[in-house]
C-alpha positions in Angstrom: -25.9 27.5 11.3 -22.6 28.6 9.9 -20.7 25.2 12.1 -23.2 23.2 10.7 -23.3 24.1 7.1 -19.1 24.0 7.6 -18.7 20.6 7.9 -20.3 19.7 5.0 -18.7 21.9 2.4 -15.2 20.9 4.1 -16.0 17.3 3.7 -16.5 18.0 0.2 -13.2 20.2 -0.4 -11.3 17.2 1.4 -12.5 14.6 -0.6 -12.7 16.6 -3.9 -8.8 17.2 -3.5 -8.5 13.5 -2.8 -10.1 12.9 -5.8 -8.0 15.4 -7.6 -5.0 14.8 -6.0 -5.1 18.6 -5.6 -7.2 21.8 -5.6 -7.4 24.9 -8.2 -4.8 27.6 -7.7 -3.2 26.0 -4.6 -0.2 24.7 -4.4 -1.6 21.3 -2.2 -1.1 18.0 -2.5 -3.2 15.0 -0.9 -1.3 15.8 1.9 -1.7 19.3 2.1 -5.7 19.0 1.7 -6.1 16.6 4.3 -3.8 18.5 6.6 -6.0 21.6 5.7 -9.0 20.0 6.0 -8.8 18.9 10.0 -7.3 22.5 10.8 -10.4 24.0 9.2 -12.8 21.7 11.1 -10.7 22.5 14.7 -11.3 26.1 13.6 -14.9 26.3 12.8 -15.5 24.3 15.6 -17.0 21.1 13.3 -14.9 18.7 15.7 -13.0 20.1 19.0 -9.4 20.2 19.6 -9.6 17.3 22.3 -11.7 15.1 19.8 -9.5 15.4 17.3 -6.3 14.2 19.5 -8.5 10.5 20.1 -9.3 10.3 16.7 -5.8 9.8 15.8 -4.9 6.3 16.4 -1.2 6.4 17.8 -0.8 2.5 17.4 -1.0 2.8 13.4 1.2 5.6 13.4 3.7 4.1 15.4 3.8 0.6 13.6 3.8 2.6 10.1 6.8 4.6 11.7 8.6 1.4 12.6 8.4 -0.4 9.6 9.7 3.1 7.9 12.9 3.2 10.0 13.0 -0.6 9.5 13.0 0.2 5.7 15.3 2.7 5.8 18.0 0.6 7.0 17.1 -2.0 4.1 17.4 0.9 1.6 20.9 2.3 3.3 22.5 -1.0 3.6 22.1 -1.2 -0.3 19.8 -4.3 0.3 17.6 -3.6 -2.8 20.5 -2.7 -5.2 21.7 -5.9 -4.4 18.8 -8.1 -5.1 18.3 -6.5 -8.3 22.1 -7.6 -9.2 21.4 -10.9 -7.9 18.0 -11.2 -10.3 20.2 -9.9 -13.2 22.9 -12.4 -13.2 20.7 -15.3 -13.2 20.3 -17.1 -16.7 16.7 -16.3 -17.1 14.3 -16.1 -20.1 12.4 -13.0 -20.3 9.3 -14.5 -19.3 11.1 -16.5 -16.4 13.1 -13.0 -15.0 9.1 -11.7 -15.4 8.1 -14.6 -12.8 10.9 -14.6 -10.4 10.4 -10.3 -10.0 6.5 -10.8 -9.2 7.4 -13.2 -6.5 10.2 -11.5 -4.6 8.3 -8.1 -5.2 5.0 -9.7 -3.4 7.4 -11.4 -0.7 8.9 -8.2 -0.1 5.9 -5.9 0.0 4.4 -8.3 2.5 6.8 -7.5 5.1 8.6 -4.5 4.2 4.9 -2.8 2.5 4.7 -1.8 -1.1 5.1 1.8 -1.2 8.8 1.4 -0.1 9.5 -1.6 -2.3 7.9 -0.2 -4.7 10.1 3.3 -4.5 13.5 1.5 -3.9 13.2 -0.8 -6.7 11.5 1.4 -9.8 14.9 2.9 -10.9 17.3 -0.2 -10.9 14.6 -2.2 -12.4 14.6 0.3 -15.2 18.1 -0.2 -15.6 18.0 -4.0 -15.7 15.6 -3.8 -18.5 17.7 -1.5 -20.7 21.1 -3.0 -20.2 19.1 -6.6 -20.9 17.2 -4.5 -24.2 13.7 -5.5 -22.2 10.8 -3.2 -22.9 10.9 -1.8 -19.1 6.7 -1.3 -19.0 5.4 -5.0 -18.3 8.6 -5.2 -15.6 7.1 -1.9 -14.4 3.6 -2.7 -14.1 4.6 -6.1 -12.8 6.2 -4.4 -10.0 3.3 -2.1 -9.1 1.2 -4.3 -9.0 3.0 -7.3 -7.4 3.7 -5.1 -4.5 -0.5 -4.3 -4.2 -1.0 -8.0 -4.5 1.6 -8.8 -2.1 1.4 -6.6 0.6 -2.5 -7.8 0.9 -1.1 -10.7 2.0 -0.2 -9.7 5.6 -1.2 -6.9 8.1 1.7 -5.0 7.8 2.0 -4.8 3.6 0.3 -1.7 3.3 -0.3 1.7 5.7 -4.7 0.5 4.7 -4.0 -3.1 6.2 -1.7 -1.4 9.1 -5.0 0.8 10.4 -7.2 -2.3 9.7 -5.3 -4.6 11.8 -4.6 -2.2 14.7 -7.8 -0.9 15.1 -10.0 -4.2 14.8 -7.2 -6.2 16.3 -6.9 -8.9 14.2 -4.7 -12.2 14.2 -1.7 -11.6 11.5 -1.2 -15.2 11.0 -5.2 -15.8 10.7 -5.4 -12.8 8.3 -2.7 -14.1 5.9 -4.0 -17.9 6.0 -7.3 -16.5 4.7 -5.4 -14.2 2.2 -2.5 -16.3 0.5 -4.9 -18.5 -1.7 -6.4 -15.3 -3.5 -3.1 -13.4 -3.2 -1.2 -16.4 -5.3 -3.5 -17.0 -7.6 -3.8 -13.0 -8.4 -0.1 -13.5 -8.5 0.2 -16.4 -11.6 -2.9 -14.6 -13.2 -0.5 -11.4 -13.5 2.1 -13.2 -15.0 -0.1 -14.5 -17.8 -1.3 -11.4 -18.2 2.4 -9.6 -18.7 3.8 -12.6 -19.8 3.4 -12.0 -24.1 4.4 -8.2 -23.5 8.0 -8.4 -22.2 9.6 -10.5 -24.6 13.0 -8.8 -26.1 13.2 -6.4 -29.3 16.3 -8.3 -29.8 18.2 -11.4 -28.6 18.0 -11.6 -25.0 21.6 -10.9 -23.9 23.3 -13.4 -21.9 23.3 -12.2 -18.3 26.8 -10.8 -17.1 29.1 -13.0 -15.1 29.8 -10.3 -12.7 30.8 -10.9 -9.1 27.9 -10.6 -7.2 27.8 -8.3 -4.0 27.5 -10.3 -0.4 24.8 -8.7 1.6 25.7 -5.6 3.9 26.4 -5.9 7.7 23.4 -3.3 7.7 21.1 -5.4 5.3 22.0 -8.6 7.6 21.0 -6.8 10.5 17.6 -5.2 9.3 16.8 -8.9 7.8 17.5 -10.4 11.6 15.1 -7.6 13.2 12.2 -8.1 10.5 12.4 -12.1 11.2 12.2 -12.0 15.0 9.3 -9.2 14.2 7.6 -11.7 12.0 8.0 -14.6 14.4 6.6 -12.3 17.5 3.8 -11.4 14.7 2.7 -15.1 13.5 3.1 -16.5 17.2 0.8 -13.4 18.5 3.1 -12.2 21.0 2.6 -9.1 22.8 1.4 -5.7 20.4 2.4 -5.2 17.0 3.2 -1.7 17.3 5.1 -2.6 20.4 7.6 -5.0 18.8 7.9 -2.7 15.6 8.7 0.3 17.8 11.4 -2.1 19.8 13.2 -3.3 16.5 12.8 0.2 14.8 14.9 1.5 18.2 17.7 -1.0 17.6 18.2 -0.1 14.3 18.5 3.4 15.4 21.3 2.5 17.8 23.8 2.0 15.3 27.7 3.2 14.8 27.7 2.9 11.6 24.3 5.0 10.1 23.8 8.3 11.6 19.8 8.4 13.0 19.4 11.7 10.6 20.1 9.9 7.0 17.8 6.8 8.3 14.6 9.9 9.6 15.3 11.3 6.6 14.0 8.6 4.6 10.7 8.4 6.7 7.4 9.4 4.5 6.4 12.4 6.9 4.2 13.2 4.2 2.5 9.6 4.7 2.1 10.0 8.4 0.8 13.8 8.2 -1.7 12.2 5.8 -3.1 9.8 8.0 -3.3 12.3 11.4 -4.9 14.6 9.0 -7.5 12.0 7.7 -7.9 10.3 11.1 -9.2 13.9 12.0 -11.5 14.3 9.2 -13.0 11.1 9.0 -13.7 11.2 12.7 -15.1 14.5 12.3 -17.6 13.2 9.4 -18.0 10.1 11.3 -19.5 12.6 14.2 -21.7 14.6 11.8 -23.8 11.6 10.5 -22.9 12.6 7.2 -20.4 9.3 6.5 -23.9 6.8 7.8 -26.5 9.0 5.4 -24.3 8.5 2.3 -23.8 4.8 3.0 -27.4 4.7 3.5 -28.0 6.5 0.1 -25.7 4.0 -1.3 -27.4 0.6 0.1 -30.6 1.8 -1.6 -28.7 1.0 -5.0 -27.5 -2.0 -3.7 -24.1 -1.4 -2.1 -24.7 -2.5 1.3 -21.1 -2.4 3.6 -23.2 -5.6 5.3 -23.1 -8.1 2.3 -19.7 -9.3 0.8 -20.7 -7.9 -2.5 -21.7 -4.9 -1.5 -18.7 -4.3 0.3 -16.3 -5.3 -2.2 -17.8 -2.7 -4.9 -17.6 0.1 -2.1 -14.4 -0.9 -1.6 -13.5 -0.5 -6.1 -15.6 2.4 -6.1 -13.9 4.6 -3.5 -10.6 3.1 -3.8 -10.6 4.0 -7.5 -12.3 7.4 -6.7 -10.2 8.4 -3.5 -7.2 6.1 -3.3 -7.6 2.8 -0.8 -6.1 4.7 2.1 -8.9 7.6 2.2 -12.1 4.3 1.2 -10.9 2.1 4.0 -10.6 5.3 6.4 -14.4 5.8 5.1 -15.4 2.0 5.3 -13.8 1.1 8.4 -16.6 2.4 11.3 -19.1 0.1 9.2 -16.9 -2.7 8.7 -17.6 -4.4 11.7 -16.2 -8.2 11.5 -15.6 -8.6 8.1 -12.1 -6.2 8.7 -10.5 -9.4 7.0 -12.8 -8.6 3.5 -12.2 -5.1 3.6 -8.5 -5.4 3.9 -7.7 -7.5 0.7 -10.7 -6.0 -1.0 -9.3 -2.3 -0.7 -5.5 -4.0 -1.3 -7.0 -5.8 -4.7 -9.0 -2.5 -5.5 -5.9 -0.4 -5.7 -4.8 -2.2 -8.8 -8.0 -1.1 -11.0 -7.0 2.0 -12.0 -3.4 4.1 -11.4 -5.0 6.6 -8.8 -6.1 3.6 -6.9 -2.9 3.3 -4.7 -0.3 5.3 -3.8 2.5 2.1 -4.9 1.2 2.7 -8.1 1.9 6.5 -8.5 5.3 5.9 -6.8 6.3 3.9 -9.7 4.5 6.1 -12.1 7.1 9.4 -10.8 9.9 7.2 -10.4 9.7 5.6 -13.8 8.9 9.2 -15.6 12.0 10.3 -13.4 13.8 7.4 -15.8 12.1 8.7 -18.6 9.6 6.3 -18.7 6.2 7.3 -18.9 3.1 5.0 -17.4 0.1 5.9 -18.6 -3.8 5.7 -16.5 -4.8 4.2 -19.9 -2.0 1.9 -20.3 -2.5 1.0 -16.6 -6.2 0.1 -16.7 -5.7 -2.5 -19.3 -3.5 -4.8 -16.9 -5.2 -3.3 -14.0 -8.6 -3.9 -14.4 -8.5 -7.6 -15.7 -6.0 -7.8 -12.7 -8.4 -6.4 -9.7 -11.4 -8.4 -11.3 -10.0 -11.3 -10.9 -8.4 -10.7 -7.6 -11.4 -10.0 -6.4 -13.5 -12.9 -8.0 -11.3 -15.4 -6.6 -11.7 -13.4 -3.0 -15.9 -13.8 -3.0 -15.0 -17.4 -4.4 -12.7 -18.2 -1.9 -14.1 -16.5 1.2 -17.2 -18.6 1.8 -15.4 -21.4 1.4 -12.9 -20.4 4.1 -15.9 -19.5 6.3 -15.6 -15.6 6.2 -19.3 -14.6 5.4 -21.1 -11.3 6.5 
């Protein structure tokens, strides 16, 4: 009795703390919980030791660690510094230096994934807009949620897409044909959407004729890596994780970066998330629990088998939980339609703040900058934002064959 009424309650702690993003009078974060949470089921015996070793899928750890180490050598080789240089020089109107950042945000979150765009670029932007006198919020919400729209465009944009792809082994360059019509248009519909709010106080000053910066040896090389990764990726050669953990290794060998500043850079905490939800999901997965409250839910209509049932799932527990935790949730039920369920979470994160972890990345680094980005604030581009997203996915997906 007391293993079986366990689970339950440590389900609910888990995913109450996801919710959250903590628990009373403990110093956790999401981290923390779910980390907590799988030692607590191991203990009480709610899922064995050996279970809980298969649950954890090593081939989305190891392409999110790649892409990490891969990132790392972007960030140390001053790559991002120096496209924000190169964006500021250029003799843009507001609304036009507005356009150009949500498209080299979304290009970059595809490949390099938008919680590390997202954290490298926050504090120079913030820069750019003071010493330009641009009211830094559009510029930041425009990079938040550029790097969500972006990174749905391939299988390797975001840690959600990663697991997707690697578990129901999808094609990368099939997933982003499907994907790039509603990513673009959820791209230009941002734009209108920010466009009105980042006009200058003042004059806009003229952009400074300063020398601009070649790219770094080390940036050079990580750019070579990632397009020979990309190439393997769109041609379907060999395994993902494989090539990622091959181009993550040369990086490493390197004469000029020591290993321990490029590890250091590596979310742990992102990793110890997922081996900690991996556990927990498997180990509500196993209980039943995970079927009988999708069963619950398909009596109000939210069936995972329809598209439009699994697109509000995917807004209702991405805005509740964060995406990572809904498509952890989602993905035993997804069966084929692992193609709907990754831009659906992707789009989903942008409807409220909590809804991805890009978009709380931004929120600390801006306040860091002393600039504050509010859930309120954020729900007003958001929301219009992940509506449409989504709209234009149900629109689009039928006609590109993808039905349920």
């Amino acid at each position: 009795m007391m293993m079986t009424l366990s689970a339950p309650i440590l389900f609910f702690l888990v995913y109450l703390g996801m919710i959250l993003g903590g628990l009373p009078f403990l110093q956790l974060d999401r981290t923390g919980i779910a980390l907590l949470g799988a030692i607590a089921l191991i203990a009480s015996n709610s899922i064995s030791v050996t279970a809980a070793v298969h649950a954890i899928d090593a081939s989305t750890l190891i392409l999110l660690f790649s892409f990490m180490v891969i990132s790392a050598q972007m960030r140390l080789g001053g790559f991002y510094e120096s496209l924000i240089q190169r964006l500021e020089s250029l003799p843009l109107s507001a609304p036009g230096l507005l356009a150009l950042l949500i498209a080299l945000v979304a290009l970059l979150a595809a490949i390099f994934s938008n919680d590390v765009v997202c954290l490298a670029l926050t504090a120079p932007l913030i820069e750019l807009c003071r010493r330009r006198q641009l009211p830094p919020l559009p510029f930041i919400w425009a990079l938040a949620c550029a790097a969500n729209l972006g990174s749905a465009a391939t299988l390797i944009g975001n840690p959600q897409n990663m697991l997707i792809g690697q578990t129901l082994h999808l094609s990368f360059a099939a997933y982003s044909a499907m994907a790039l019509p509603s990513v673009l248009l959820s791209l230009v519909f941002l734009w209108f959407l920010l466009r009105s709010g980042c006009q200058p106080v003042a004059a806009l000053p003229p952009a400074p004729n300063v020398a601009i910066p070649r790219l770094s040896w080390q940036s050079l090389k990580g750019l070579a890596v990632v397009g020979a990764l990309m190439l393997c990726m769109l041609l379907g050669t060999g395994s993902r994780d494989r090539w990622a953990l091959i181009g993550a290794g040369l990086l490493l060998t390197s004469r000029h970066l020591h290993s321990r500043r490029m590890l250091a850079l590596v979310d742990w905490n992102l990793l110890v998330l997922f081996i900690g939800l991996f556990i927990v999901n498997r180990a509500l997965q196993d209980s039943g629990l995970s079927d009988d409250l999708l069963e619950h839910l398909a009596h109000f209509g939210l069936n995972s088998h329809s598209l439009p049932g699994l697109t509000t799932l995917c807004v209702l527990l991405s805005s509740t939980f964060s995406n990572v935790p809904a498509v952890m949730l989602l993905l035993p039920h997804a069966g084929h339609a692992g193609a709907i369920l990754a831009l659906a979470s992707t789009f989903s994160g942008n409807f409220l703040l909590m809804g991805s972890i890009a978009n709380l990345i931004v929120a600390e680094a801006a306040r860091a900058q002393g600039v504050t980005v509010s859930a309120r604030a954020h729900a007003r581009i958001g929301i219009p934002l992940s509506l449409f997203s989504l709209a234009s996915m149900l629109l689009i997906a039928p006609i590109q064959g993808m039905h349920l």
